[in-house]
C-alpha positions as CSV (number, residue, x, y, z in Angstrom):
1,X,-34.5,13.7,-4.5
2,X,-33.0,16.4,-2.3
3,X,-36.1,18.8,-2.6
4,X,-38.4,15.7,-2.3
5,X,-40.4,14.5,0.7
6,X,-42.5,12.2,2.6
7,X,-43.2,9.3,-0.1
8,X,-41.6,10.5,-3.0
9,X,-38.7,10.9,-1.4
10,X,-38.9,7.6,-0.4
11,X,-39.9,5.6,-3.8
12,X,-36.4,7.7,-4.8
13,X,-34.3,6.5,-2.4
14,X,-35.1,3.1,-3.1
15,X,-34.7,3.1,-6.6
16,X,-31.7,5.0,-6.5
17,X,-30.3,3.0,-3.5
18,X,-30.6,-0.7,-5.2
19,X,-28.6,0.4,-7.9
20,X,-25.9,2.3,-6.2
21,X,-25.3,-0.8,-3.5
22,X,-24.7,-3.2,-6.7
23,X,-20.7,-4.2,-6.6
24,X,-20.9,-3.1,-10.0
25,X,-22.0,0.8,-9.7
26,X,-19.7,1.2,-6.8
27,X,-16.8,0.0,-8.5
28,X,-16.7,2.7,-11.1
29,X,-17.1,5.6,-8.6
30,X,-13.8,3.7,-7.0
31,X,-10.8,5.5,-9.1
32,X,-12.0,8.7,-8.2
33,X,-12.8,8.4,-4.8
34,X,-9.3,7.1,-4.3
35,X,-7.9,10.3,-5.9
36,X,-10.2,12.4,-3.3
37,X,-9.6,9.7,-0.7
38,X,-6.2,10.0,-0.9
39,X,-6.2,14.1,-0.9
40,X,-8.0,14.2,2.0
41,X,-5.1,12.0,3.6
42,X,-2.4,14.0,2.7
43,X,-4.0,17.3,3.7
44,X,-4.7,15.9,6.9
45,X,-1.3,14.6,7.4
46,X,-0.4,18.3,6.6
47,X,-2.5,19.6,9.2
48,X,-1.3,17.8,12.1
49,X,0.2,20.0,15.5
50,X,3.2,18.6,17.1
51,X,1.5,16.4,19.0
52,X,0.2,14.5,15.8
53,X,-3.3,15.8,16.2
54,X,-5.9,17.8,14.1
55,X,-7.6,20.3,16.3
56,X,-11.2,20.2,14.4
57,X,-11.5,17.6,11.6
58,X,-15.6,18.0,11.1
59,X,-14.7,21.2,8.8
60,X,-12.4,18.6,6.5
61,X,-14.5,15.8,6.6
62,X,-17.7,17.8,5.5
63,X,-15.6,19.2,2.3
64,X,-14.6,15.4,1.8
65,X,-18.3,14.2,1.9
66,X,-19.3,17.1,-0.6
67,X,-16.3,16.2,-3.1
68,X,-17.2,12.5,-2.9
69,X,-21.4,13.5,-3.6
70,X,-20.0,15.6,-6.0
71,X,-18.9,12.5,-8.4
72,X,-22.3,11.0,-8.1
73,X,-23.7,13.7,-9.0
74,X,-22.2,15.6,-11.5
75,X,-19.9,12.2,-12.7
């Protein structure tokens, strides 16, 4: 799907999409996106200035988004 284009991609993205929005599918991705989920809390939390802020949270976010494509993908 990633190197596809135009129509193809688009006959995989729905086939792909209608099973991974079922209640079902989602729910057994949940256990380990809690684990990540709850990682990315904690380092945030441990990144935080004395003001309580994060000075650039896109860099943590994007390593989030890759770990959590990372269990669809490689399970």
């Amino acid at each position: 799907m990633i190197f596809s284009h135009g129509e193809d991609w688009r006959t995989v993205r729905k086939n792909v999409q209608q099973k991974m929005l079922k209640p079902k599918a989602v729910a057994a991705y949940l256990p380990e996106h809690s684990i990540v989920a709850d990682e990315l809390w904690n380092h945030v939390m441990s990144l935080r200035n004395q003001e309580k802020e994060v000075d650039d949270l896109r860099p943590i976010l994007d390593k989030y988004a890759t770990e959590c494509n990372y269990f669809y993908l490689l399970g």
